[in-house]
Each structure stands twice: as C-alpha cells, then as structure tokens.
Backbone of each chain as nested JSON, in Angstrom:
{
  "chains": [
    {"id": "A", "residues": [
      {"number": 1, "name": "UNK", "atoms": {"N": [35.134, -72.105, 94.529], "CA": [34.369, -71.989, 93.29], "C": [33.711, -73.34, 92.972]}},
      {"number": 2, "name": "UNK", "atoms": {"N": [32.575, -73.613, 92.889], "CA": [31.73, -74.499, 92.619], "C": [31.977, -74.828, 91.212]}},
      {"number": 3, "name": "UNK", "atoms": {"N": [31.817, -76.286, 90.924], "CA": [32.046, -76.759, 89.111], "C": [30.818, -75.903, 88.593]}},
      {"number": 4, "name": "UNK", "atoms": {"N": [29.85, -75.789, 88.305], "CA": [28.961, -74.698, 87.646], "C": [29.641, -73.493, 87.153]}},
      {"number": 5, "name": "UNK", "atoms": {"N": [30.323, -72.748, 88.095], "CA": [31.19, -71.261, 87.708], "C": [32.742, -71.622, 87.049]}},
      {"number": 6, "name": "UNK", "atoms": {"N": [32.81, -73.15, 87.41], "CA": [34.357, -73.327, 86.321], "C": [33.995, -73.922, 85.534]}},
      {"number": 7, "name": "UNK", "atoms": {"N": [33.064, -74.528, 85.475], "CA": [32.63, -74.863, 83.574], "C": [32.216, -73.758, 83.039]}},
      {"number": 8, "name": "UNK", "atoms": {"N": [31.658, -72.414, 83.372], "CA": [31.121, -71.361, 82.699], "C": [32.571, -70.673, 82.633]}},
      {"number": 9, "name": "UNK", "atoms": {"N": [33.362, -70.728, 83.16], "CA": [34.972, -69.639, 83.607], "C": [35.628, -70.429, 82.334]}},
      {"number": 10, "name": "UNK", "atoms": {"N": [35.603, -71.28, 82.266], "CA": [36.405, -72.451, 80.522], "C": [35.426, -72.299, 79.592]}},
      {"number": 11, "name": "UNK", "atoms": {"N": [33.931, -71.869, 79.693], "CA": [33.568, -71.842, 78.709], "C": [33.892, -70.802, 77.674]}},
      {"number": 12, "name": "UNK", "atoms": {"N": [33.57, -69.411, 78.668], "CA": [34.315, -68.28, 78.261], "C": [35.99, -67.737, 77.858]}},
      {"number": 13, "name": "UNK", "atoms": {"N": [36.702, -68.686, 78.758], "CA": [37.634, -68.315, 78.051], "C": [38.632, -69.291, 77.242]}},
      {"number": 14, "name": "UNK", "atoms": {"N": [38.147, -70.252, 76.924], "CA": [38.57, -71.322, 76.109], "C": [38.864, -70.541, 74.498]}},
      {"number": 15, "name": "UNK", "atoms": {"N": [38.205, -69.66, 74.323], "CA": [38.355, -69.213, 72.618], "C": [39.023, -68.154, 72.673]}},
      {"number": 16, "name": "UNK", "atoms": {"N": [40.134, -67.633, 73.76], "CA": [40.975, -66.987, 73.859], "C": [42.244, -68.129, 74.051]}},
      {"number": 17, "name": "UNK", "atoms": {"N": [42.496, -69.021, 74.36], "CA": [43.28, -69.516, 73.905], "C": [43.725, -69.661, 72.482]}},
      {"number": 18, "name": "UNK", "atoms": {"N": [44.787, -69.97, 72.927], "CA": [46.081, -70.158, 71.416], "C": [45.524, -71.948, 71.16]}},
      {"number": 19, "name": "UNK", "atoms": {"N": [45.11, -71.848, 69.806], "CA": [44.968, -73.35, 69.617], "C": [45.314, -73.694, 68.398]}},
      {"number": 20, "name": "UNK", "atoms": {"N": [45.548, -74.832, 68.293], "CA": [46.358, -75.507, 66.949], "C": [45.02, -75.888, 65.644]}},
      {"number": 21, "name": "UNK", "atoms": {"N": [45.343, -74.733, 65.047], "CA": [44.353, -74.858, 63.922], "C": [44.2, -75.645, 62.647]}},
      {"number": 22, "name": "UNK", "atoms": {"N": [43.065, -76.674, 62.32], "CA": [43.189, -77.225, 61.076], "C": [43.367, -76.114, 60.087]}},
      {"number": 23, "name": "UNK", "atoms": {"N": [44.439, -76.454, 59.698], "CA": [44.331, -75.959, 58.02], "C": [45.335, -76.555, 56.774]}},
      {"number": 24, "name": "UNK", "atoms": {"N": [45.684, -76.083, 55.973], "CA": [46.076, -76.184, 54.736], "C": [47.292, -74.951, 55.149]}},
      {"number": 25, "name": "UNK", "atoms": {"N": [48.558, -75.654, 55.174], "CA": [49.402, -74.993, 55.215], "C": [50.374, -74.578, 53.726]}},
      {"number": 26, "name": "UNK", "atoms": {"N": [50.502, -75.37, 53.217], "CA": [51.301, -75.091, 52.032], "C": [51.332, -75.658, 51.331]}},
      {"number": 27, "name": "UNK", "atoms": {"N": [51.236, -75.398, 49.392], "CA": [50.91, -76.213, 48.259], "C": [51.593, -76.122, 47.643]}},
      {"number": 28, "name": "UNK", "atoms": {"N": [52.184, -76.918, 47.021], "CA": [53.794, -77.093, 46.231], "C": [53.496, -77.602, 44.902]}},
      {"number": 29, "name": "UNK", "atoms": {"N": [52.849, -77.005, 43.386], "CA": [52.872, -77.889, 42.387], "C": [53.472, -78.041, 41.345]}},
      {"number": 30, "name": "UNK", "atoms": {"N": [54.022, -79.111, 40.849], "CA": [55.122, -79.118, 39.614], "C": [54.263, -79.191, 38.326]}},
      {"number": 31, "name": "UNK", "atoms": {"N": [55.034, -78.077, 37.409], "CA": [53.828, -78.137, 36.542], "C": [54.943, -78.33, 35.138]}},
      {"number": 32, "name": "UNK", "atoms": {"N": [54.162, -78.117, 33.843], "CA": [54.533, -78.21, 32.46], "C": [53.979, -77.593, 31.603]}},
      {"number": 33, "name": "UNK", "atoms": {"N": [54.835, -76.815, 30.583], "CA": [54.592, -76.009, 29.572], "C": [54.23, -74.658, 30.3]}},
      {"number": 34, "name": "UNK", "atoms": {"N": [55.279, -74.2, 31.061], "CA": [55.313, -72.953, 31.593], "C": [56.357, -72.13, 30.972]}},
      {"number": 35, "name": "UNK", "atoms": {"N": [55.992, -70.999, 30.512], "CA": [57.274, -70.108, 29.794], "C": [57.523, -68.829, 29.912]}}
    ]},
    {"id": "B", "residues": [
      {"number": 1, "name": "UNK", "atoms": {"N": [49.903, -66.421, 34.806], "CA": [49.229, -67.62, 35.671], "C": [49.951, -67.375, 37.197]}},
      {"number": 2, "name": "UNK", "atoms": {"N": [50.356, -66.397, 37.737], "CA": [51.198, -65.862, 38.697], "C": [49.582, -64.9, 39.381]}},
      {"number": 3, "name": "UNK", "atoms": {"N": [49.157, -63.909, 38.916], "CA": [48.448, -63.062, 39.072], "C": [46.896, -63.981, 39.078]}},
      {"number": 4, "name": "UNK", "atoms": {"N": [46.832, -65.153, 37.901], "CA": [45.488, -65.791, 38.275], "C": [45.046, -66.521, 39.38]}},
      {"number": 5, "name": "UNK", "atoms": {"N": [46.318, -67.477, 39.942], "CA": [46.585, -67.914, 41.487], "C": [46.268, -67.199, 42.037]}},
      {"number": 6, "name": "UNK", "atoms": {"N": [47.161, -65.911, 42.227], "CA": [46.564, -64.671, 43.278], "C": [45.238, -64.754, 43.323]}},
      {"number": 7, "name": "UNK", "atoms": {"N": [44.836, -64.494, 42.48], "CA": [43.283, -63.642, 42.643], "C": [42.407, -65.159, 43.088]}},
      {"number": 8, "name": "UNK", "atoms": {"N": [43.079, -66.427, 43.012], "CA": [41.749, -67.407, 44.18], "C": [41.324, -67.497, 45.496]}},
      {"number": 9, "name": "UNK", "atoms": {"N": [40.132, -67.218, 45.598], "CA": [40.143, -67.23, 47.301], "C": [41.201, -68.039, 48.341]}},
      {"number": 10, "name": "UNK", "atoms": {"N": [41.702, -67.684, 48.69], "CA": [42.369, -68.098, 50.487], "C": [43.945, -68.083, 50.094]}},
      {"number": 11, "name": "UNK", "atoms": {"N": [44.25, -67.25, 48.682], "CA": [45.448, -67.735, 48.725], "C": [46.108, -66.336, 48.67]}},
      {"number": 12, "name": "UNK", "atoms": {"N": [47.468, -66.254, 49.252], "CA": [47.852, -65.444, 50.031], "C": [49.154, -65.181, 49.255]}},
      {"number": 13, "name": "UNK", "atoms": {"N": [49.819, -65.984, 48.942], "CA": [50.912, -65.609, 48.199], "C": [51.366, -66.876, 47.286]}},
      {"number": 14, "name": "UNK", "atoms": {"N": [51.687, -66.122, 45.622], "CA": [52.459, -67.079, 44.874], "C": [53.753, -67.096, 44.498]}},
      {"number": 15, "name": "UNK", "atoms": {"N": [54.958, -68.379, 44.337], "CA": [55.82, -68.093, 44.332], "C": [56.208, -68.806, 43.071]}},
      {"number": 16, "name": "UNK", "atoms": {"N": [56.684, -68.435, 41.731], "CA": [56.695, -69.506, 40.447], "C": [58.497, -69.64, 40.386]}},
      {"number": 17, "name": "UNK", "atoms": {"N": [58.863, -70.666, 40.159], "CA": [60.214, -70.636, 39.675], "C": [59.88, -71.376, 38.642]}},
      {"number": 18, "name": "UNK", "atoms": {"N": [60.872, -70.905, 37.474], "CA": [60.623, -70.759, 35.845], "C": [61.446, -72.685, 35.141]}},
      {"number": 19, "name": "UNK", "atoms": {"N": [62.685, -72.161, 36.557], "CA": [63.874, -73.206, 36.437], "C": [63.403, -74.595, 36.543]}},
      {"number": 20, "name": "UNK", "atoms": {"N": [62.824, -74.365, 37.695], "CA": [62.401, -75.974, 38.258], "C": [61.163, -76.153, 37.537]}},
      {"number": 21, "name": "UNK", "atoms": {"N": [60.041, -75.147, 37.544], "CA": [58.383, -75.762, 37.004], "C": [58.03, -75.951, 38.178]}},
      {"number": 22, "name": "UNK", "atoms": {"N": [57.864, -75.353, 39.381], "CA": [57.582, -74.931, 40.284], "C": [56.869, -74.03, 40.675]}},
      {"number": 23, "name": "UNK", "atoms": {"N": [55.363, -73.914, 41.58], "CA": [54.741, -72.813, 41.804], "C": [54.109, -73.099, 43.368]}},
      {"number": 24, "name": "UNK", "atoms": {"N": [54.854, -72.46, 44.749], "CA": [54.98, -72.607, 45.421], "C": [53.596, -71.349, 45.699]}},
      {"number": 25, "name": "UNK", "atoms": {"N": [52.176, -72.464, 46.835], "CA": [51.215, -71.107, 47.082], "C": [51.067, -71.281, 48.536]}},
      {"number": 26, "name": "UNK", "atoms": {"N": [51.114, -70.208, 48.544], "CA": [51.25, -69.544, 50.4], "C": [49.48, -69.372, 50.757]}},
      {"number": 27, "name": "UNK", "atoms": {"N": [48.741, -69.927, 51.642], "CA": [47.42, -69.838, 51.967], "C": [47.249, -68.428, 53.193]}},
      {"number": 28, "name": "UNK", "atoms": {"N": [46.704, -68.135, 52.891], "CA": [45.915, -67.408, 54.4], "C": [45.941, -68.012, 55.322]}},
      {"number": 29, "name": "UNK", "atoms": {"N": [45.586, -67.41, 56.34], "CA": [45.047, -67.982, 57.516], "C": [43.75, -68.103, 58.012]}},
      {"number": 30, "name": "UNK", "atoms": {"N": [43.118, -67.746, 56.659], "CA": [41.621, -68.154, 57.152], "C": [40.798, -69.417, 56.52]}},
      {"number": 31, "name": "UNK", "atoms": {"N": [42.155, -70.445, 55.779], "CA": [41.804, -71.514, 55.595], "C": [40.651, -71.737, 54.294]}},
      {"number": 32, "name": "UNK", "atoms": {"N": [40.239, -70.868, 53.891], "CA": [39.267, -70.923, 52.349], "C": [40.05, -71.722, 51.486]}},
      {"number": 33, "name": "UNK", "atoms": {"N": [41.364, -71.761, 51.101], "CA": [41.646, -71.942, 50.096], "C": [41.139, -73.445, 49.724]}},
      {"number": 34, "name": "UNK", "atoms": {"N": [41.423, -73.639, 48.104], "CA": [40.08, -75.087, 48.04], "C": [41.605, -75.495, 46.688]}},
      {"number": 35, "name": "UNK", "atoms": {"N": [42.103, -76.803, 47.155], "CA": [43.481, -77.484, 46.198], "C": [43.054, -77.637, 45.135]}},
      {"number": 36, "name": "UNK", "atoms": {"N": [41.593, -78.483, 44.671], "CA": [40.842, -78.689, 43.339], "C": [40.739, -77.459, 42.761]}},
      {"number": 37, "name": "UNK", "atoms": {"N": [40.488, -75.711, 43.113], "CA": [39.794, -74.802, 42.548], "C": [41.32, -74.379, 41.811]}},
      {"number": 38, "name": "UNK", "atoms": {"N": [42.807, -74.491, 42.652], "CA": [44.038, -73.843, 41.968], "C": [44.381, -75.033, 41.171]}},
      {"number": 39, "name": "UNK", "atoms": {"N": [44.231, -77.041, 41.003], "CA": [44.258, -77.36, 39.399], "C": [43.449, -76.722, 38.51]}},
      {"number": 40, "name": "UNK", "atoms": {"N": [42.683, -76.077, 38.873], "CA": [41.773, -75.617, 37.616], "C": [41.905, -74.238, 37.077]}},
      {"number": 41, "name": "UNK", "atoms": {"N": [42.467, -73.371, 38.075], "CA": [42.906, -72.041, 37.969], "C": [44.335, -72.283, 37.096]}},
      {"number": 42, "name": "UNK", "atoms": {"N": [45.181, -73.466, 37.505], "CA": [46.214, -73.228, 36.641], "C": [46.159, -74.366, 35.012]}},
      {"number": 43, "name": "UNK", "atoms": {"N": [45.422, -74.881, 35.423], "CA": [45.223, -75.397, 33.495], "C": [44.537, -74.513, 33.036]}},
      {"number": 44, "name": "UNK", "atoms": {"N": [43.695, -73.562, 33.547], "CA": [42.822, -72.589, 32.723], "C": [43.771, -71.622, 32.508]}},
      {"number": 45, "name": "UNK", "atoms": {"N": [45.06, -71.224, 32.808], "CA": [45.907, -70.671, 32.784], "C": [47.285, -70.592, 31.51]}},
      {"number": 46, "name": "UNK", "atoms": {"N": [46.521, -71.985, 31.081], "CA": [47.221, -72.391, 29.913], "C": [48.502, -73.624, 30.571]}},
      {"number": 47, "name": "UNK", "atoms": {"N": [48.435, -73.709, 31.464], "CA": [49.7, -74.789, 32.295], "C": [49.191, -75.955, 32.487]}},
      {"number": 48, "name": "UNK", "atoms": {"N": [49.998, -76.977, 32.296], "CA": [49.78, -78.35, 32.932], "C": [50.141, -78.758, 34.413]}},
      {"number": 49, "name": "UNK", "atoms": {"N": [49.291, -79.433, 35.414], "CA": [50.392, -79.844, 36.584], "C": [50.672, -81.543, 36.217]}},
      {"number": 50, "name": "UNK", "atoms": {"N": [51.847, -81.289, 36.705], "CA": [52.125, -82.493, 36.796], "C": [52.021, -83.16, 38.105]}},
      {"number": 51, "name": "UNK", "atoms": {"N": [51.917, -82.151, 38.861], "CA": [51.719, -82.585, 40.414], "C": [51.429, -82.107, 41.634]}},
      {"number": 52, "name": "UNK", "atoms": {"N": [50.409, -82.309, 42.649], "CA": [50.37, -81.338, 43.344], "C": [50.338, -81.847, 44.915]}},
      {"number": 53, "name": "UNK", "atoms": {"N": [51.037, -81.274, 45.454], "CA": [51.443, -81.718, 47.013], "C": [50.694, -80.512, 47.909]}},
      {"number": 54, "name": "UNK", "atoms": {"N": [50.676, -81.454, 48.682], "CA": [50.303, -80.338, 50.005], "C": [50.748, -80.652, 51.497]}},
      {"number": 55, "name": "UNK", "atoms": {"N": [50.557, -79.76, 52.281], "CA": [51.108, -79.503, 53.807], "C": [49.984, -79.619, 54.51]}},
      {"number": 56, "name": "UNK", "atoms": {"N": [49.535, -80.451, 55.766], "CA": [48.204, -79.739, 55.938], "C": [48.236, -80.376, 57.229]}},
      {"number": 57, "name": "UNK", "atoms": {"N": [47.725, -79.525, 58.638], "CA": [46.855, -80.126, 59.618], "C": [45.374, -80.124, 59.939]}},
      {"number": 58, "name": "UNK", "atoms": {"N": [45.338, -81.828, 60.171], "CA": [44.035, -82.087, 60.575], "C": [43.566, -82.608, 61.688]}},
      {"number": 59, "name": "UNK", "atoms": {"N": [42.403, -83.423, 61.887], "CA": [41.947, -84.683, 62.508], "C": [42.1, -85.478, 61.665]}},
      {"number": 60, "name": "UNK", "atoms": {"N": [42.015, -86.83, 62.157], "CA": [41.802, -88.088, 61.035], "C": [40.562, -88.668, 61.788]}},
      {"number": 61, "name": "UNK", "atoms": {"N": [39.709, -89.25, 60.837], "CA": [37.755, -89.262, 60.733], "C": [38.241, -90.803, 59.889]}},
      {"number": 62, "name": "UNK", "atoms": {"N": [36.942, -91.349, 60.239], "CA": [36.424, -92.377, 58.609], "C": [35.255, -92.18, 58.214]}},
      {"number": 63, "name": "UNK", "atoms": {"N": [35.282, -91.892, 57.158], "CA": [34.289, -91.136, 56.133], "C": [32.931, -92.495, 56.116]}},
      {"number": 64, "name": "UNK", "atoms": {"N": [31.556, -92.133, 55.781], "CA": [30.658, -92.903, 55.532], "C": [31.422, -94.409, 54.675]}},
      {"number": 65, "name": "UNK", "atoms": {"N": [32.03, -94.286, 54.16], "CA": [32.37, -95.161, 53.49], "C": [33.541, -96.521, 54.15]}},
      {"number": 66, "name": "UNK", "atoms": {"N": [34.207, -95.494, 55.583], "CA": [34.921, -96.314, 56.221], "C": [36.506, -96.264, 55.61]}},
      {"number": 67, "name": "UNK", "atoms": {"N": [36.242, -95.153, 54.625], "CA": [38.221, -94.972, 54.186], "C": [38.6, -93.448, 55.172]}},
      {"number": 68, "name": "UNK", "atoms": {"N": [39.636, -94.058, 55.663], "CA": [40.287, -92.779, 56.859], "C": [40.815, -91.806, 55.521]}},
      {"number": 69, "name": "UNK", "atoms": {"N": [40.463, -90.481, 56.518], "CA": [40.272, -88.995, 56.163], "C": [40.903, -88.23, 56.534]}},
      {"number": 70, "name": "UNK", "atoms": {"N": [41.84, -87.134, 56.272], "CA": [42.201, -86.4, 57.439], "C": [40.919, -84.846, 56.856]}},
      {"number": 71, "name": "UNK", "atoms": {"N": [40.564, -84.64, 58.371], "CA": [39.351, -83.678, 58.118], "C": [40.244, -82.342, 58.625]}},
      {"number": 72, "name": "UNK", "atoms": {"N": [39.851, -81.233, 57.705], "CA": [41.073, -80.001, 57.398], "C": [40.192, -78.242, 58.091]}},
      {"number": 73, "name": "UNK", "atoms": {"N": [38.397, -79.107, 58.114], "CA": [37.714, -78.094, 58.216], "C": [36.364, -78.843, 58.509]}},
      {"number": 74, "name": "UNK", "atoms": {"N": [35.511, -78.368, 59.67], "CA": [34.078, -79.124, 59.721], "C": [33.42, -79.368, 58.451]}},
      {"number": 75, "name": "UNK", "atoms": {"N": [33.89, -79.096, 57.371], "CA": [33.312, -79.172, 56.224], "C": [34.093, -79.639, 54.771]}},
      {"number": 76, "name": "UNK", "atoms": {"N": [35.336, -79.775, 54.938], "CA": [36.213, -80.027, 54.038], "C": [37.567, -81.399, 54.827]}},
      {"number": 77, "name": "UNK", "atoms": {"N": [37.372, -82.246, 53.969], "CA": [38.112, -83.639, 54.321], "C": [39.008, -84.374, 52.73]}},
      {"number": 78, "name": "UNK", "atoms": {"N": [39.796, -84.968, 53.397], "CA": [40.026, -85.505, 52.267], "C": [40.558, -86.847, 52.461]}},
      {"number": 79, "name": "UNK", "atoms": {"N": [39.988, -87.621, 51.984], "CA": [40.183, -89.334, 51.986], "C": [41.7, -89.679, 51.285]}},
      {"number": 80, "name": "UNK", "atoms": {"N": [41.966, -90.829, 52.337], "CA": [43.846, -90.789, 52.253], "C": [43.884, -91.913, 51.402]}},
      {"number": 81, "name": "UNK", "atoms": {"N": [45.019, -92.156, 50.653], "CA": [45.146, -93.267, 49.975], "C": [45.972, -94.561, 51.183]}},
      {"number": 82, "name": "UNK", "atoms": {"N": [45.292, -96.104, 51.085], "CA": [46.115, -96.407, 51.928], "C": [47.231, -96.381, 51.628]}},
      {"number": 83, "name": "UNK", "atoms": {"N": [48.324, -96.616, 52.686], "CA": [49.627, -96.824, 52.247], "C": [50.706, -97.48, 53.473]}},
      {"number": 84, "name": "UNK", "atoms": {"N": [51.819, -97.201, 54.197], "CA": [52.265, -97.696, 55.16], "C": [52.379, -96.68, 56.248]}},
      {"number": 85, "name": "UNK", "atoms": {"N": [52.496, -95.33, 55.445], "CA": [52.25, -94.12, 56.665], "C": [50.954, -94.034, 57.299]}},
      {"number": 86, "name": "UNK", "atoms": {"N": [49.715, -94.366, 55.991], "CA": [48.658, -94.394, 56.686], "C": [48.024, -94.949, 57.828]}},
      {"number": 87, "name": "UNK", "atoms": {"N": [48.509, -96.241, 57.585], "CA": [48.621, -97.581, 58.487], "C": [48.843, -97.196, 60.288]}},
      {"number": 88, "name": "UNK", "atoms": {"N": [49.779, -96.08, 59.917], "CA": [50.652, -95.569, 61.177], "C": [49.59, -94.396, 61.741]}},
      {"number": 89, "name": "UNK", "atoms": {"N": [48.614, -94.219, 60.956], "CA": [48.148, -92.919, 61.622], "C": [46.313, -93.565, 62.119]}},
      {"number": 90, "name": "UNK", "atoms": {"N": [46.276, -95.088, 61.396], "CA": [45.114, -95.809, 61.875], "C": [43.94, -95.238, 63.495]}},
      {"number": 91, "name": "UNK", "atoms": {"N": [45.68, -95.495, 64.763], "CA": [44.846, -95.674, 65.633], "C": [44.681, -94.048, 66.549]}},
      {"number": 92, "name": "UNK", "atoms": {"N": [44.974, -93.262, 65.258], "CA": [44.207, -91.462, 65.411], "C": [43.062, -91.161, 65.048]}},
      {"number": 93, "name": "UNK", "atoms": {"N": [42.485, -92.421, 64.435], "CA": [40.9, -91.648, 63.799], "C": [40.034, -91.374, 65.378]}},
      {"number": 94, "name": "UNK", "atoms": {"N": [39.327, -90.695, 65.274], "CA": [38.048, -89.963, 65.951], "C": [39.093, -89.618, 67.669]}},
      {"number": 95, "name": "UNK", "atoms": {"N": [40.52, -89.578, 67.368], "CA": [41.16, -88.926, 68.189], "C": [41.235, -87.439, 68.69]}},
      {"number": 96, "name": "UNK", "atoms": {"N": [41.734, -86.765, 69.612], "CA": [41.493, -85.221, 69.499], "C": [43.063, -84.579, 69.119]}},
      {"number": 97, "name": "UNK", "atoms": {"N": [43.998, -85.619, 68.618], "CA": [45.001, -85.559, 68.257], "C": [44.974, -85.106, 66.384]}},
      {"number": 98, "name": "UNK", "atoms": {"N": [45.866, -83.746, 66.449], "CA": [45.947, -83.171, 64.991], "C": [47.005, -83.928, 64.35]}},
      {"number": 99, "name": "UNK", "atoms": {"N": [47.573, -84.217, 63.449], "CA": [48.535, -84.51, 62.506], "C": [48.341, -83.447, 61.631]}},
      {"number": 100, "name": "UNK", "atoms": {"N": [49.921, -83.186, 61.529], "CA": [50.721, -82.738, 60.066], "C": [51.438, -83.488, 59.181]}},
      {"number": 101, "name": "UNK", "atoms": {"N": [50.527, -83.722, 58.594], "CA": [51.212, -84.33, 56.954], "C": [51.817, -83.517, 55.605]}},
      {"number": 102, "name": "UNK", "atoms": {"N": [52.541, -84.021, 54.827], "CA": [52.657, -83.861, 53.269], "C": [52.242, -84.801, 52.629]}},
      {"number": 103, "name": "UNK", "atoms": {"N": [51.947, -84.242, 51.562], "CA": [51.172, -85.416, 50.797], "C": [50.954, -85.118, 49.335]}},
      {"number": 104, "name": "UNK", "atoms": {"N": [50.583, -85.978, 48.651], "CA": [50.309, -85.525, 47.124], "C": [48.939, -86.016, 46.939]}},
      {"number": 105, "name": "UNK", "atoms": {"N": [48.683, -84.813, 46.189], "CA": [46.9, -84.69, 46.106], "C": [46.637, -85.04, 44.634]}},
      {"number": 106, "name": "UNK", "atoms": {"N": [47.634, -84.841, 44.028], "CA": [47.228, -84.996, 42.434], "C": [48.904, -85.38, 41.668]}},
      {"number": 107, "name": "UNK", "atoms": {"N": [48.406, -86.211, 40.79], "CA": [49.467, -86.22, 40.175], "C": [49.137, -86.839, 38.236]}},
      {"number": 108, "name": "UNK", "atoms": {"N": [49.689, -86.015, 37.696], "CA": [48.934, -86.556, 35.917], "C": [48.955, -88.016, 35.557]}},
      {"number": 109, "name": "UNK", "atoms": {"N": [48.49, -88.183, 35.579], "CA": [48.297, -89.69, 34.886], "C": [48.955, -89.725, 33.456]}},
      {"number": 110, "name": "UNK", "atoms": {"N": [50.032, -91.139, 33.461], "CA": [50.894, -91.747, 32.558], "C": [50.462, -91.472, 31.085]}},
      {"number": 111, "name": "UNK", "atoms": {"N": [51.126, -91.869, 30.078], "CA": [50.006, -91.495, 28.873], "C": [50.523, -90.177, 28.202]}},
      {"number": 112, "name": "UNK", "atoms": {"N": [50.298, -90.201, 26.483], "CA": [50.37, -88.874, 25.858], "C": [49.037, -88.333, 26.496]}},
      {"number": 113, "name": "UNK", "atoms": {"N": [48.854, -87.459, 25.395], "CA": [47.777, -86.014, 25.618], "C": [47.247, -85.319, 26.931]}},
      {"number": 114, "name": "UNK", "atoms": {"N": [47.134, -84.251, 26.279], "CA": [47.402, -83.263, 27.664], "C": [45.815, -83.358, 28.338]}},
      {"number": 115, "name": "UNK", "atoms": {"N": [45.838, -84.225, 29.177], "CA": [44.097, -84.58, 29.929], "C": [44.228, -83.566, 30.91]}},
      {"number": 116, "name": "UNK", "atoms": {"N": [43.054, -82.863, 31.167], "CA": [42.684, -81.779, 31.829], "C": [42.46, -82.372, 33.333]}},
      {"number": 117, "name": "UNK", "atoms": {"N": [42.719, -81.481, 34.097], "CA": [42.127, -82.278, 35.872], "C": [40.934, -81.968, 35.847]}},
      {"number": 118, "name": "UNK", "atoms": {"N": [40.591, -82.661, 35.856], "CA": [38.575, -82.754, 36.668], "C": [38.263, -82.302, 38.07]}},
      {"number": 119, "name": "UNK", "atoms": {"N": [38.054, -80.752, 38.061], "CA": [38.011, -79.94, 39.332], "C": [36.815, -80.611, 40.29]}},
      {"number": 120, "name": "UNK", "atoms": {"N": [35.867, -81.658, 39.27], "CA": [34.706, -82.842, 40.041], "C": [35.076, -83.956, 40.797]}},
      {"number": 121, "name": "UNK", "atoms": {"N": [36.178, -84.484, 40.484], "CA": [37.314, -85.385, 40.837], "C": [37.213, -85.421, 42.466]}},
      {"number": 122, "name": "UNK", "atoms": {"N": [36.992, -85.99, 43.168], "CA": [37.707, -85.871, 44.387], "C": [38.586, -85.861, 44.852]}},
      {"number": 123, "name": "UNK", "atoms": {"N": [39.772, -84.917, 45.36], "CA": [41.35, -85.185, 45.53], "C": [41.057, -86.181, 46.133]}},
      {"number": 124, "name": "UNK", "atoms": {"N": [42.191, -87.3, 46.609], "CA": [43.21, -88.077, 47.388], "C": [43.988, -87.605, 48.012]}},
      {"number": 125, "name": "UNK", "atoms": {"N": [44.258, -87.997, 49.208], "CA": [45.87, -87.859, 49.575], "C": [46.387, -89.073, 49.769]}},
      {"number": 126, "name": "UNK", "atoms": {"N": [47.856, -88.895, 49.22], "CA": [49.194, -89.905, 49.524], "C": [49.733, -89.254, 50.227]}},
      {"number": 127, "name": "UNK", "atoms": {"N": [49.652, -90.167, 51.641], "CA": [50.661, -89.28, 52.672], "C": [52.471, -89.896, 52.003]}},
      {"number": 128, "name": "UNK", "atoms": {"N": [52.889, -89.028, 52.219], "CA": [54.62, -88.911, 52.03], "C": [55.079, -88.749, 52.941]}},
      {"number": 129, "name": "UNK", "atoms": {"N": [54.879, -88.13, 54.039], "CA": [55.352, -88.048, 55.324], "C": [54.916, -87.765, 56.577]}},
      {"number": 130, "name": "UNK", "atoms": {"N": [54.173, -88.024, 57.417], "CA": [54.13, -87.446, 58.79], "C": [55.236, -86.911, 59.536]}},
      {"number": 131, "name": "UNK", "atoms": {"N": [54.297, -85.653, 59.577], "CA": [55.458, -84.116, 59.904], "C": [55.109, -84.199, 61.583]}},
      {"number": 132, "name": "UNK", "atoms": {"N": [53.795, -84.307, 62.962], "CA": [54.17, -83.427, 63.331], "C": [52.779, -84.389, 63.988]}},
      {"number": 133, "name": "UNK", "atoms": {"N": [52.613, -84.625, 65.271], "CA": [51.286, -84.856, 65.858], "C": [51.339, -84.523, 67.086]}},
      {"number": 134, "name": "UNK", "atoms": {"N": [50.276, -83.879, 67.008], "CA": [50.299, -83.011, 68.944], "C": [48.433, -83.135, 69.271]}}
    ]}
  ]
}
C-alpha cells in the first residue's frame, strides 16, 4: 500500500475512533439562601 | 431552581442537597453547556452562589493576550489564574496533550450585600487540582 492510500485509509477512519473529548465534565456550586 | 437548571442548554442532570447548599450539575455529552449562563440561571432563581467549581478536559493555548487557557471547545476557553498548579501545566500549552482539571470558576466576593454575578464577566479558572493528563 502506497502512503497516498494510508493517508486516505486514516483519513477515513480516524473519526471512528474512540477519542478523548474536550469537555466540561462536572459543576459543583455552593450556594446561599436556598430553602 | 432544581427544574430552572434543568431546562439550560447542555445540562443533563441536577442534583440539590438542601443540607450542605449544594447543587451538583451533570452536563451532556454534547458539551453546550455554558458555567456563566447556570450563575445566572441560579441568582435569577432567587439563590446566591457562593461558589462555583468545575471538572473539565482540555488543551492548554495562550490566549492573544499571552495568559495560558485551557481551551474546552474550538470556541470556548477559559483563562487560568496563575498559581503553582498552573506553573506545572506551563510546558502543555500548544501541546496535543489534554488535561483534567478542577477548578473554581467563581467565587462571591468578600463584603455585605448580595452582588449579583455578571453573566459579562469573564470566568477564571483556579486550578485546585490536576486530575488526569493523557
């Protein structure tokens, strides 16, 4: 397989991988005058 | 103020304990949720925070200004306060390395009267801990 058909073979399946996503996992806030 | 959380975009689940003054929010997974839009959802709620922490993985960037960032979304960042954890996460900027931090994004300022958060405000983060870099 020539690099041309394995850079196109990762291009395609690179966004089927499992990848570690930015995000905002969890928000914790202490608050006042809650009743 | 249980049901008004709910209903903000990206947020997925709320959890209030009455005991502590605690309101624990669970995000989606599609990452919308916005930390400035729930201070404002919960003082409009009739509540004060006294504080608000968060969990979060990013990149770390330096912003036009040259203060390191951890960036959460091609479009959403948030500039870190320095500190000694920060110090530690220096030589990650424009790395392809994520960090997981905690951190506090808000916290009321000293002082009587009940001052409202300024949803215009730009959060901060104070990192508190580095959780997690891969």
């Amino acid at each position: 397989m020539n690099r041309k058909k394995l850079a196109l073979l990762l291009l395609f399946v690179s966004p089927l991988m499992p990848q570690a996503q930015a995000e905002i996992k969890h928000i914790e806030m202490r608050v006042e005058g809650m009743t | 103020m249980k049901q008004h959380l709910g209903r903000q975009s990206g947020v997925q689940n709320v959890e209030v304990s009455l005991i502590d003054g605690k309101v624990e929010v669970t995000p989606k997974e599609d990452g919308h949720i916005d930390p400035a839009q729930l201070l404002k959802a919960t003082y409009d709620s009739g509540v004060s925070v006294a504080e608000l922490n968060m969990t979060a993985r990013g990149k770390l960037v330096k912003d036009s200004s040259g203060n390191l960032s951890l960036l959460i979304e091609p479009n959403r960042s948030f500039t870190i306060v320095p500190n000694e954890l920060s110090k530690a996460l220096e030589p990650l900027v424009n790395s392809s390395t994520q960090v997981t931090v905690r951190g506090q994004l808000y916290k009321k300022p000293n002082g009587k009267g009940k001052k409202k958060a300024d949803a215009l405000v730009p959060l901060k983060l104070l990192i508190l801990e580095i959780q997690k870099k891969e």
